[in-house]
Structures are given as C-alpha cells and as structure tokens.
N, C-alpha and C positions, 0 to 999 in steps of 0.2 A: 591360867595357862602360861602366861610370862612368866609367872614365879619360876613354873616346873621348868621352861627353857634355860631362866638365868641358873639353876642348879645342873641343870644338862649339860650346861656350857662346854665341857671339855669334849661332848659326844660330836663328832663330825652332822651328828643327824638330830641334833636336837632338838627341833621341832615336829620331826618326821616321833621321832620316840616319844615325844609327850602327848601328841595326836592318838598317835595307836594306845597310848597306856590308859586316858581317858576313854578312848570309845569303848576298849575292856570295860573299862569301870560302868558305864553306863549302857552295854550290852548292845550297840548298836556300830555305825561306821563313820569311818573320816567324814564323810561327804554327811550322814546327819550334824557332825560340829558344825561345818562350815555354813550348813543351813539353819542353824540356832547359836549362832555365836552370841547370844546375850543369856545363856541358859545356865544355872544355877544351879550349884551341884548341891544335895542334901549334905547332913553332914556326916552323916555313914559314907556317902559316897566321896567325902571329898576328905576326910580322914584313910579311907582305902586309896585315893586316887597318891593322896601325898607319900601314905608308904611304898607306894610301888614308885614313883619317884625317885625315893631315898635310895631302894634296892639298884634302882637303875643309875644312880649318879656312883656306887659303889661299884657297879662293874657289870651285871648280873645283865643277863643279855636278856632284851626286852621278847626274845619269844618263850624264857622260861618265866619268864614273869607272865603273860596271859596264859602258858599251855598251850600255844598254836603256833604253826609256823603255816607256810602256804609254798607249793613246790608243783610247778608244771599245771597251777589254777587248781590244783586241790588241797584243801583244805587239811592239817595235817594235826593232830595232839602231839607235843615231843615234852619232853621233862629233859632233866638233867641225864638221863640213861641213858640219853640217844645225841646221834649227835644234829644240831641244825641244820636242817638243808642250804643249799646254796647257790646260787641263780644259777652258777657257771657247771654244777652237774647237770644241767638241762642239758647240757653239749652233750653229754653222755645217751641221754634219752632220743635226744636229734637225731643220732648217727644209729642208733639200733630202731627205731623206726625208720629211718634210710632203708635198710635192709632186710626189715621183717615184713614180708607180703601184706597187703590189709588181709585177705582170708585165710591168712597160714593159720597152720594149727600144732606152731611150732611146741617145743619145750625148751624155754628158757632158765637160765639160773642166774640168780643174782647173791651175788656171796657179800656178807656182811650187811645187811638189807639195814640194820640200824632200826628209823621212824617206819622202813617201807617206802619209802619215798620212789625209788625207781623203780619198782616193781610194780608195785602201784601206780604207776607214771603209766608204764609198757601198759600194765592190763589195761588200764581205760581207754587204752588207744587200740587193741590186739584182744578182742573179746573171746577168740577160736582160740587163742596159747593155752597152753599149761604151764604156769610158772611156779617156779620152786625156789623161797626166799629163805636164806641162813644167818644166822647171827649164833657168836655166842654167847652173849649175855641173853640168859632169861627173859630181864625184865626189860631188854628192847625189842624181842618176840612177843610180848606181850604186848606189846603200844602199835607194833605193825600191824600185829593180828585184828587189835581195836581201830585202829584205822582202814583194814581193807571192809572190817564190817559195816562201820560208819559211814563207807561210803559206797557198799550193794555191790565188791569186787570179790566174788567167791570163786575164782579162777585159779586161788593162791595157796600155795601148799608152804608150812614156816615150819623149819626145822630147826631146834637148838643144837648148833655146835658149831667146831672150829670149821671155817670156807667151806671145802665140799665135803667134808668127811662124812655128815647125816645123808649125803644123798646117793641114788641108785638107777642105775641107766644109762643113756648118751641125752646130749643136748646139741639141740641146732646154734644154742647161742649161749656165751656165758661172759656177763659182766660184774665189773664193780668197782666201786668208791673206797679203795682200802685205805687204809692207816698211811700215811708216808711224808710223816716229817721224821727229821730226826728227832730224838731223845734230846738231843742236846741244842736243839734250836729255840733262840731266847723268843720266839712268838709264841710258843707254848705257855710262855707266863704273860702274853700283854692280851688284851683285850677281852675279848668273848671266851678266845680261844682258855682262857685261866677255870672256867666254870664248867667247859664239855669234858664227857668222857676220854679221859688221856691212851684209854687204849682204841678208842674210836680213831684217835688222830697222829697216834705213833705207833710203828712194830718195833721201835726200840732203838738199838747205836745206829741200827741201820737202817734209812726211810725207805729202802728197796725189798727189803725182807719178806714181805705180804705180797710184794709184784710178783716176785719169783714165787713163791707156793703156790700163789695160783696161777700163773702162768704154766708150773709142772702138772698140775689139776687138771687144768683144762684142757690141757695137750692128753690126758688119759680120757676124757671124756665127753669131746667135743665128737659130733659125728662129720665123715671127711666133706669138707666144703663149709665148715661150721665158721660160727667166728668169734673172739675170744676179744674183748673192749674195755679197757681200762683207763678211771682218772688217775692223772697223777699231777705232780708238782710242777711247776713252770717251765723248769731247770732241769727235770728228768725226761724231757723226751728221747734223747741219746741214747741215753741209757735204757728206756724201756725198750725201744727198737730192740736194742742188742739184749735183751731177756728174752723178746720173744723170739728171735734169728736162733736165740740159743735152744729155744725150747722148740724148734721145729716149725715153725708157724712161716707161713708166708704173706705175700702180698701187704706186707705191715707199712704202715703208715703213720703220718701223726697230723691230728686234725688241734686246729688254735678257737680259742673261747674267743667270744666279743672284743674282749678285751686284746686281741692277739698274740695271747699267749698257750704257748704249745699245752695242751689241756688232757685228750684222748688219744691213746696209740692203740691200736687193731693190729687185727692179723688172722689170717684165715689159716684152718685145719689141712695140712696137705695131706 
C-alpha cells in the first residue's frame, strides 16, 4: 500500500485512490483494509492491484478504473462514455426534491442523463413520477438503462437523442447537467477531466450553448407553474439568470454548492 501511495504522490488523494483501487481488487471495502491491514494479496491480485496503480498514476480517473462511481448513495456503472458524477450535482437533486411533492406523480425530464445519475437520484426518492431520461450517445443510454435496472427503478423511460427532441408531451419539471465549459478552456486537458467524454463537458466556443437550447426547450414544454433547473459553472450564474429572463421564465434564482459557489439557476414557467 505505501508503494501504490509513493506512485500516487502527485494525486491530491493518494491514499483515498490506493484504498479504493485495492478493495476493487479484492471485491470488498475500505473499512475490510483497515480491519486486515496485515493481509496478503495473491499474486493475481497483486499483479492486478499494481496495474491499476500504474493506470491511475497516468491520469485515468480511479472510477473508470473499477467501473463504479457512487451519486446521491447509489451505486452507479460509468465507463469512459459517460461522464462521472460529481458531489456538487447533488445541489441539483436537492432543489428538485425541494419542489417535487413526496406523492406527486409529476412527469419529469432530465436532458443529457449521461450514467442516469439524476434521474435515477429523483426516482428513488419520487416513486409516483414518470421520468423521462435523454442522452445522445447510445452507449451512455445503455449504462443508464443498466443502471436504473440494477437498481429495481423502472419508473424511467431513456430516449436517444439531442436534449428534448425524442420526447412528447408537457412536463411539471425539467432539468440538467449540460456541457458548459468552453472548448477552449485549459482544464479540459488537466486532470480527470483529459479521459471523459469531451462532448459530455463542452457545447463548443461557447459554454452557454446547451443552457440556451434547453432553456428554449423547456419554455415549449414546461406546463405553466413548471420549473426549468439547471447546473452550470461558478462564473455563469449571471448569465444563466439572463437566459432564462430571455426565455420567459420567472421567479429565477441562483442557488450556491457547499462550496459557495453559485451552482443551480431555476426559474418557473409563467
């Protein structure tokens, strides 16, 4: 285990990522290492253990290395298709459970669903919704789909294509996690972010581009009193206000992560 940390070294979380890469290895959890710390890996397992090591001192983000990530305490499959959840979209989940009754039996939409993860988040809390999740990659419709299975949430209707365009009807509510960094912003090459889906995490020159499509979206589909919830960047709360003022929406606001940074803007259907 000190080996894999002094190889980590560079990782802010170096022991936190050798922790989890071994209990992969040996199919169990943090808390069995800490109650067998004198425990002896075979050498299958410690030949596995050392390449995912390597993979992770290269860069390769320790949840595509096990196949798992974890979002709002469920247990999630993600690959490089989709992109990894991230504590601070739980804001997003917070504030539409805010607002969704416990026995509604609203219809929600979540546009770019990726893993599932939000969508999935809402059903386990909102058993009565009908939620309807969009992506247009494929084969991140296929990882949500195995994920709402995996975890007994057949409330969820997945459609392939661009935001709302597969879908048909009004919604009480519609959110999402779209793309909105720039194309041209140097985080896109440093860290994790160098190995996800780059159309997961950019609409291109412009990080606004996907706010505004669905923001026009939602303003066609929302039913009146609905409400329309979006993540975005630290730096664009300003600006998303003023998408949605432009798109019609009222009551808009902007709600701040843990962290205190401006995270979620709303805005209700007038």
């Amino acid at each position: 285990m000190e080996i894999a940390r002094q190889k980590l070294a560079e990782s802010p979380s170096a022991r936190f990522d050798a922790e989890i890469l071994l209990a992969h290895v040996l199919e169990s959890s943090r808390s069995f290492l800490y109650a067998n710390p004198e425990l002896e890996l075979t050498h299958k397992r410690a030949e596995q253990f050392k390449k995912l090591v390597k993979r992770r001192a290269l860069g390769q983000p320790v949840a595509y290395l096990t196949g798992s990530s974890e979002f709002w305490s469920l247990p999630l499959r993600v690959t490089p298709a989709v992109l990894i959840p991230r504590p601070e979209t739980e804001r997003l989940v917070e504030t539409a459970l805010e607002r969704i009754p416990p026995e509604a039996d609203w219809r929600i939409a979540d546009l770019g669903t990726g893993s599932g993860a939000i969508a999935l988040a809402i059903a386990s809390e909102r058993q009565k919704c009908e939620i309807h999740a969009t992506d247009i990659s494929p084969a991140a419709i296929d990882i949500a789909r195995d994920n709402a299975r995996q975890l007994g949430l057949g409330h969820i209707h997945f459609h392939c294509g661009s935001w709302g365009e597969p879908l048909q009807g009004k919604f009480h509510l519609v959110l999402s996690n779209p793309p909105y960094i720039d194309a041209d912003d140097p985080h896109l090459r440093q860290g994790d972010l160098r190995f996800e889906p780059e159309t997961a995490l950019t609409p291109g020159p412009d990080g606004l581009d996907a706010i505004r499509q669905i923001s026009q979206f939602a303003g066609s589909v929302l039913l009146e009193g609905g409400w329309l919830m979006l993540e975005h960047g630290w730096e664009q709360g300003t600006q998303c206000r003023e998408t949605l003022a432009s798109a019609g929406f009222v009551e808009i606001r902007t709600l701040r992560d843990l962290q205190g940074h401006e995270r979620v803007t709303l805005g209700e259907k007038d």
